[in-house]
MMTF fields as JSON, N, C-alpha, C and O atoms, coordinates in Angstrom:
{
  "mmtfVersion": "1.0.0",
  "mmtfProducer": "UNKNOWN",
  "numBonds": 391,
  "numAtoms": 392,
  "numGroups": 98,
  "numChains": 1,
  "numModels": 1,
  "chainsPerModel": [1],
  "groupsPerChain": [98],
  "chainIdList": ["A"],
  "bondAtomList": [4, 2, 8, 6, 12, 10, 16, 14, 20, 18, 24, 22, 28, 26, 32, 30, 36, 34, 40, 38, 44, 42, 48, 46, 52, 50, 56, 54, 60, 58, 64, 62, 68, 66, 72, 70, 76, 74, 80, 78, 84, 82, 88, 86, 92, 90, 96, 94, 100, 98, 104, 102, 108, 106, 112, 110, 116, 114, 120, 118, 124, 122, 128, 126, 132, 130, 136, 134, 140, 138, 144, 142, 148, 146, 152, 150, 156, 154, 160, 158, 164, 162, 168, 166, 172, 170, 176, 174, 180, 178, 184, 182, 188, 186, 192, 190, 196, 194, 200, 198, 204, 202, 208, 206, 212, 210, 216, 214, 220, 218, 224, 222, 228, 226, 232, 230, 236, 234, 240, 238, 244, 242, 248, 246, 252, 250, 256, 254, 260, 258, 264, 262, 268, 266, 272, 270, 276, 274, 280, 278, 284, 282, 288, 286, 292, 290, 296, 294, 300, 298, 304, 302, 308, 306, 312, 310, 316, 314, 320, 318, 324, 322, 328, 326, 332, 330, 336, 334, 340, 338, 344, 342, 348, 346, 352, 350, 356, 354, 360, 358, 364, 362, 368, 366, 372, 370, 376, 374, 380, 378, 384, 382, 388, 386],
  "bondOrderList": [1, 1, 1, 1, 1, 1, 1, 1, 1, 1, 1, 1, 1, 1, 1, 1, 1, 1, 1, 1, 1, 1, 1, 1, 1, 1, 1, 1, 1, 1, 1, 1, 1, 1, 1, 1, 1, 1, 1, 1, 1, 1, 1, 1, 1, 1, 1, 1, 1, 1, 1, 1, 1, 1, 1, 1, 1, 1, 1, 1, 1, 1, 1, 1, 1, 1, 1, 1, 1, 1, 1, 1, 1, 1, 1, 1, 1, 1, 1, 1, 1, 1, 1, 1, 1, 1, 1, 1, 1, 1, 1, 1, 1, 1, 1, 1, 1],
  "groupList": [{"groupName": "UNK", "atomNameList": ["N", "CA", "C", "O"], "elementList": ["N", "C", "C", "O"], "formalChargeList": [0, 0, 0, 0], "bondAtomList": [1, 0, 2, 1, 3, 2], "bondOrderList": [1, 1, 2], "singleLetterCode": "X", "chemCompType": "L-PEPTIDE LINKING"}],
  "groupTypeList": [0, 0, 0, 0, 0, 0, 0, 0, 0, 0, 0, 0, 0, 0, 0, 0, 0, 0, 0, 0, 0, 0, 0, 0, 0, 0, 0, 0, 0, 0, 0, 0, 0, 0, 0, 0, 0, 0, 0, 0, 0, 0, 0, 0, 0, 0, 0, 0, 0, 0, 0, 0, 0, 0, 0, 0, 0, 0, 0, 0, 0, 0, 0, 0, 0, 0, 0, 0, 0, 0, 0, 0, 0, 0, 0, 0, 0, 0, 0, 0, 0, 0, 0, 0, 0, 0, 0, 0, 0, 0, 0, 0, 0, 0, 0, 0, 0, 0],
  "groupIdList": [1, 2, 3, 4, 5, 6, 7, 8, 9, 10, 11, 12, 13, 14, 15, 16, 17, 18, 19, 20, 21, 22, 23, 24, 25, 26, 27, 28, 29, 30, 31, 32, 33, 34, 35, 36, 37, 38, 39, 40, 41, 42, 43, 44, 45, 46, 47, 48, 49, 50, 51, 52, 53, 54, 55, 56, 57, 58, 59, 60, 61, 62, 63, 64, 65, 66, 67, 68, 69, 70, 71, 72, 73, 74, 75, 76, 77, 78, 79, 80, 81, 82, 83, 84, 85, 86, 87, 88, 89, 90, 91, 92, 93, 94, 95, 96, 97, 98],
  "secStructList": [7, 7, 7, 7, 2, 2, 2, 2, 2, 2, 2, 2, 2, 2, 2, 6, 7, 7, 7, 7, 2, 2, 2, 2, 2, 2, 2, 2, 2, 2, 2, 2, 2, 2, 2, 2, 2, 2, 2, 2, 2, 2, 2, 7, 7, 7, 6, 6, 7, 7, 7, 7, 1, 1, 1, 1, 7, 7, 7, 7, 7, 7, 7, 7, 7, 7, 7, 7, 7, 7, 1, 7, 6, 6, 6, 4, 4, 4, 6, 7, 1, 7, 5, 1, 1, 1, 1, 5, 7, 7, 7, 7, 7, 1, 7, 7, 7, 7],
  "xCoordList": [0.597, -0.799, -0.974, -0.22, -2.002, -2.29, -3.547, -4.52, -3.764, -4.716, -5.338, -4.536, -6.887, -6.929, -7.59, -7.395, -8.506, -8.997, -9.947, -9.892, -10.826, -12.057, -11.638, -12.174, -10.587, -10.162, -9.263, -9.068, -8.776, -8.019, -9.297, -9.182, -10.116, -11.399, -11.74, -11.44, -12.136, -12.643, -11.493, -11.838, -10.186, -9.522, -9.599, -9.904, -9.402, -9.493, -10.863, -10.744, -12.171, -13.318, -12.607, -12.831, -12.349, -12.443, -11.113, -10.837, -10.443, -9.5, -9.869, -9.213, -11.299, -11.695, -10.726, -10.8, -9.91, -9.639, -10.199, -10.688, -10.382, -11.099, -10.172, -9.496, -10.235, -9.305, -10.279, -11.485, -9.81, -10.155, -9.795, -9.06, -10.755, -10.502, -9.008, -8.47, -8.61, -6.854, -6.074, -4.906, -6.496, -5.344, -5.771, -4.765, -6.578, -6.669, -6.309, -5.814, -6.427, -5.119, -3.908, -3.15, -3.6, -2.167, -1.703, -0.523, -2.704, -1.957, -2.338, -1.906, -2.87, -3.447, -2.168, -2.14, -1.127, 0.042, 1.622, 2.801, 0.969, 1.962, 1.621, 2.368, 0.642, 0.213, 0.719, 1.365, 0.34, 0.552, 2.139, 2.684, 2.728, 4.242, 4.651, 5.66, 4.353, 4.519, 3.986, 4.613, 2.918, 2.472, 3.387, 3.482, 4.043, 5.291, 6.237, 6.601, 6.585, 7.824, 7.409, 8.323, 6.265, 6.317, 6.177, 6.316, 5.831, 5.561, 7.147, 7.557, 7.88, 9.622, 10.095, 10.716, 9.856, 9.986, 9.753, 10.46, 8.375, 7.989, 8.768, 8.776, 9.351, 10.555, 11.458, 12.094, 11.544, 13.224, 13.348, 12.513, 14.488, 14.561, 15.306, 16.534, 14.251, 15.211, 14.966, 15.0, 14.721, 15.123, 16.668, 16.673, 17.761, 18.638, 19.042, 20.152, 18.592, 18.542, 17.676, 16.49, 18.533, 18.127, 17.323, 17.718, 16.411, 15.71, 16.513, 17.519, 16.016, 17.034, 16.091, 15.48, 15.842, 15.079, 15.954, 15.239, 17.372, 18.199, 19.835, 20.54, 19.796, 21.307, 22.373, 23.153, 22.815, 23.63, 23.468, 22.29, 23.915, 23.35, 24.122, 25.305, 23.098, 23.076, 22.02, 20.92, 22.954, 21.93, 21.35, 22.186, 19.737, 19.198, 19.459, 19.713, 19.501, 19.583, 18.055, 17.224, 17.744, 16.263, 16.223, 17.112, 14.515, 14.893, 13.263, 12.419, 13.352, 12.442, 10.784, 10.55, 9.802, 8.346, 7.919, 7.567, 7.552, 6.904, 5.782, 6.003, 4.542, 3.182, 3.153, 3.113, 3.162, 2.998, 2.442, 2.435, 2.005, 0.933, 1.545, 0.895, 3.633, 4.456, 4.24, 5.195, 3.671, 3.862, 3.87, 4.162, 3.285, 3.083, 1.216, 0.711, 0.919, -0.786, -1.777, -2.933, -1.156, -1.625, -0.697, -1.096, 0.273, 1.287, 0.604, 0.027, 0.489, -0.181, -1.754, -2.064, -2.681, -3.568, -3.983, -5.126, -2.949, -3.155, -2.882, -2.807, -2.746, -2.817, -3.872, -4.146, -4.816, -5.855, -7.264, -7.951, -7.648, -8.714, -10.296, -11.413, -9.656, -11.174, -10.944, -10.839, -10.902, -10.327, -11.786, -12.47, -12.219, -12.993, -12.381, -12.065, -12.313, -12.108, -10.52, -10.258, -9.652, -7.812, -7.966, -6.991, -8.508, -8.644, -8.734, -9.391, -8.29, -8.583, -9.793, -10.12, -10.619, -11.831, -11.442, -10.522, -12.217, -11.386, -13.067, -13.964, -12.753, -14.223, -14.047, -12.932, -15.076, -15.253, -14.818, -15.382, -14.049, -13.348, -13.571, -13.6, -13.857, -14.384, -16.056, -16.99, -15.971, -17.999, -18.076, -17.168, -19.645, -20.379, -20.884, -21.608, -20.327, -20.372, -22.352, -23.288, -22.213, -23.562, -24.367, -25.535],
  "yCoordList": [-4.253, -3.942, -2.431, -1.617, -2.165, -0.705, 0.006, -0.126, 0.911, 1.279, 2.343, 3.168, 2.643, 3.657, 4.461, 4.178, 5.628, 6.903, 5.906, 5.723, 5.23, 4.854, 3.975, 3.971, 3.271, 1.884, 2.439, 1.758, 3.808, 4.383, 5.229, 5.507, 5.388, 6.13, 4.89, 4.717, 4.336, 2.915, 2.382, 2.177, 2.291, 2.002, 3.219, 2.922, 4.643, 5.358, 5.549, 5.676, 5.563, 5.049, 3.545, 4.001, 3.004, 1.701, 1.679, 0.896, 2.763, 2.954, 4.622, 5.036, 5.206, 5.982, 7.446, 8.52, 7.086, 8.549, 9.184, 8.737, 10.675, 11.455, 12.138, 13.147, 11.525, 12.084, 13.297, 13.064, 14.3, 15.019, 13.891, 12.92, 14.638, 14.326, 14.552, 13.887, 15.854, 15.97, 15.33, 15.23, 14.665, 14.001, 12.675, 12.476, 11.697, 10.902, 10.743, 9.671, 11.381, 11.364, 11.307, 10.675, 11.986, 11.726, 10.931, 10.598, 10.325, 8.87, 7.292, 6.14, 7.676, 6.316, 6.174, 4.952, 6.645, 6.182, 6.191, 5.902, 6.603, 6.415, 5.004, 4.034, 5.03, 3.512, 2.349, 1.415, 2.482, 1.734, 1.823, 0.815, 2.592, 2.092, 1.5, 0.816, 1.494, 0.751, -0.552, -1.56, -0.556, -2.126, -3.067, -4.292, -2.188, -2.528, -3.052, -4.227, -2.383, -2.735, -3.772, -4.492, -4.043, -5.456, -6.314, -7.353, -6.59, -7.466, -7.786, -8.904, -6.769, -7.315, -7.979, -9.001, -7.439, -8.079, -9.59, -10.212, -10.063, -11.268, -12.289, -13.515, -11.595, -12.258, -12.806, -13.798, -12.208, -12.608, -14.121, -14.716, -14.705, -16.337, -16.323, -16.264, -16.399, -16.611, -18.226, -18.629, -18.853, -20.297, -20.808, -21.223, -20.522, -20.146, -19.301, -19.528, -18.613, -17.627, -18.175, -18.469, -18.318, -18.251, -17.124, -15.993, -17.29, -16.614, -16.111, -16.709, -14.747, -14.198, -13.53, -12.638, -13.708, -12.314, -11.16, -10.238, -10.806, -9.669, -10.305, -11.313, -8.993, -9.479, -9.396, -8.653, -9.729, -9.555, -10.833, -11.101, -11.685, -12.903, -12.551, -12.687, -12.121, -11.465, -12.537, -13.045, -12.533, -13.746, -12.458, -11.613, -12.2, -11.506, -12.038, -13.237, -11.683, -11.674, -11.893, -11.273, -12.895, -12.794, -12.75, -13.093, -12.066, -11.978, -12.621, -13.124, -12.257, -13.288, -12.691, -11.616, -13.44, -13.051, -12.904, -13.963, -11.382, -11.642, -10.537, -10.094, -10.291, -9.647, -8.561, -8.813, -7.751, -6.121, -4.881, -4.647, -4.145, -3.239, -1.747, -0.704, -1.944, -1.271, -0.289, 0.485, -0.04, 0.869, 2.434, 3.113, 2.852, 4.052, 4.397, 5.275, 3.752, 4.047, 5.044, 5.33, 5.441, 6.821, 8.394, 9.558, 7.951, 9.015, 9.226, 10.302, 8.008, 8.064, 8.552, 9.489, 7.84, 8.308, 9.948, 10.385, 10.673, 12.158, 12.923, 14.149, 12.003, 13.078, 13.008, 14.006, 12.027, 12.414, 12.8, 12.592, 13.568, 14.352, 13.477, 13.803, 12.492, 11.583, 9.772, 9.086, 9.352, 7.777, 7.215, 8.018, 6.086, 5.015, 3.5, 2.648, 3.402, 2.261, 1.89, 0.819, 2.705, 2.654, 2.678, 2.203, 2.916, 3.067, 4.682, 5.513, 4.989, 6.298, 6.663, 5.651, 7.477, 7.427, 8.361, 9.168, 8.23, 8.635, 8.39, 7.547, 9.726, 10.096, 8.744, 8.382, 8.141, 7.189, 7.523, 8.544, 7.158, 7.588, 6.894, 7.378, 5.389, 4.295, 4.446, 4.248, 4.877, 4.779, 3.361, 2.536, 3.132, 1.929, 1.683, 2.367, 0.549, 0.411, 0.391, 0.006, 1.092, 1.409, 0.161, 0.3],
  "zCoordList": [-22.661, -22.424, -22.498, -21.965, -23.183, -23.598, -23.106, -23.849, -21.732, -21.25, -21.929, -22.368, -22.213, -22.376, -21.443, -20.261, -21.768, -20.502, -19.906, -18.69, -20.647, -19.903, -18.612, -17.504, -19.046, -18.124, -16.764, -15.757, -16.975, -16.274, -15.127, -13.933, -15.792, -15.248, -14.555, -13.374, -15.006, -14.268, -12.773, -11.61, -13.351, -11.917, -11.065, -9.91, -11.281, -10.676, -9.756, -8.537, -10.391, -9.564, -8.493, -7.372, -8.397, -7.684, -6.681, -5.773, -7.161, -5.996, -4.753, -3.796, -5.449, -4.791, -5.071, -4.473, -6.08, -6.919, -7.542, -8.58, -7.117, -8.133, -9.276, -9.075, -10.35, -11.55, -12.729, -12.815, -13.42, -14.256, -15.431, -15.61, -16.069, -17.541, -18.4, -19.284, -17.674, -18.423, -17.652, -18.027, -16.266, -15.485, -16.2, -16.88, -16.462, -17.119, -18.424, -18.771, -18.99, -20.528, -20.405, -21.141, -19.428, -18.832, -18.23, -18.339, -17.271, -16.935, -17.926, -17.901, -18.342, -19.111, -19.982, -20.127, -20.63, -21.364, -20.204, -20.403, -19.186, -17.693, -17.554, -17.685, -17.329, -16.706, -17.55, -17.075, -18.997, -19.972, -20.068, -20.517, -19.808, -19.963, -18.358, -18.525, -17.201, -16.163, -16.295, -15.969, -16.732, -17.233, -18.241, -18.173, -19.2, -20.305, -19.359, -19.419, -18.634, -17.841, -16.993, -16.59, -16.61, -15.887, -16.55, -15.905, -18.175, -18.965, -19.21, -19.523, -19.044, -19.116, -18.42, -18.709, -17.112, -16.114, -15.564, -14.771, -16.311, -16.345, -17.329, -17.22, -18.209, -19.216, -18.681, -19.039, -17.841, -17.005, -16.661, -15.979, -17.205, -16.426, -15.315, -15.258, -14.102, -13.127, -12.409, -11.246, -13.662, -12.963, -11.756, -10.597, -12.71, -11.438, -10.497, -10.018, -10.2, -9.034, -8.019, -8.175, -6.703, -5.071, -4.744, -5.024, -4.269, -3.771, -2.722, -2.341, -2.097, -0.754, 0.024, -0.564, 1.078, 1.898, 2.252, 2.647, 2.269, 2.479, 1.924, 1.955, 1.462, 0.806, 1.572, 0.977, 2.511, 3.23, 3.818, 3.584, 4.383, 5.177, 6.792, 7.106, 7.524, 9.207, 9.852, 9.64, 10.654, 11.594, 12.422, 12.743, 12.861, 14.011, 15.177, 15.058, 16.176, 17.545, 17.689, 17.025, 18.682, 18.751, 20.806, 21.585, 21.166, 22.573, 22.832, 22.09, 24.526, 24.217, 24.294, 24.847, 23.735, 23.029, 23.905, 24.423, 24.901, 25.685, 24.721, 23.593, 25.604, 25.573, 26.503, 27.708, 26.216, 27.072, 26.493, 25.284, 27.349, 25.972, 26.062, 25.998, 26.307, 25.652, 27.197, 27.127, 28.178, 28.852, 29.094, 30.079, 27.365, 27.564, 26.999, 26.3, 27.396, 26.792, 27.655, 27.343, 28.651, 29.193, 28.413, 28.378, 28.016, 27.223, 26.397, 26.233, 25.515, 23.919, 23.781, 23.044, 24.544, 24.839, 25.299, 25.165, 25.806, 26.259, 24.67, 24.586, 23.433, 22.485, 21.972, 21.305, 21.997, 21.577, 21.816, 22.816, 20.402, 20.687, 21.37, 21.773, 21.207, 22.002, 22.259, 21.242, 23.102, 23.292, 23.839, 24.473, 23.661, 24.315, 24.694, 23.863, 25.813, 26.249, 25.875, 25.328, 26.159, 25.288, 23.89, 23.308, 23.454, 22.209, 21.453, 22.08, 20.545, 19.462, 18.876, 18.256, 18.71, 18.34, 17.141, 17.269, 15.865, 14.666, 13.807, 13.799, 13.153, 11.924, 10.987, 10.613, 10.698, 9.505, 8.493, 8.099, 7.823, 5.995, 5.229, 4.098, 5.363, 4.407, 4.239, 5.016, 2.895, 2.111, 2.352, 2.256, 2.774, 2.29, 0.917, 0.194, 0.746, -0.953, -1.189, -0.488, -2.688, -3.061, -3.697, -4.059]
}
């Protein structure tokens, strides 16, 4: 798959990147060769291959599930610049879509 500027402009809008015009020439044949490599990737037969979640096979130790709200939330809380109700109070960074 072969991206060009516009489509790269286009994801970059929608991931809330602001790209130049020379950074977009430049990634649009980056991108397009990372996209190559997953089209290889999708080649691969791994009909026989096991799936694994870690390569090593370790049994965890498990303890037991309790619920506690960790014991330091007056610590944590003294770093910041403004808390409501145990909580962090923090400037909005997500736009409302137009």
């Amino acid at each position: 798959m072969s991206l060009d500027k516009d489509t790269v402009r286009k994801v970059s809008k929608l991931a809330h990147i602001h790209m130049e015009d020379a950074e977009l020439e430049r990634m649009a044949p980056q991108l397009s060769g990372i996209l190559h490599w997953i089209e290889q990737l999708e080649q691969v037969n791994t009909d026989n291959v096991e799936p694994l979640a870690n390569v090593v096979d370790i049994a965890l130790s498990l303890r037991e599930d309790k619920v506690t709200d960790g014991g330091y939330t007056e610590k944590i809380l003294a770093n910041a610049p403004e808390e409501t109700q145990g909580y962090f109070v923090v400037p909005k960074v997500v736009e409302e879509k137009e």
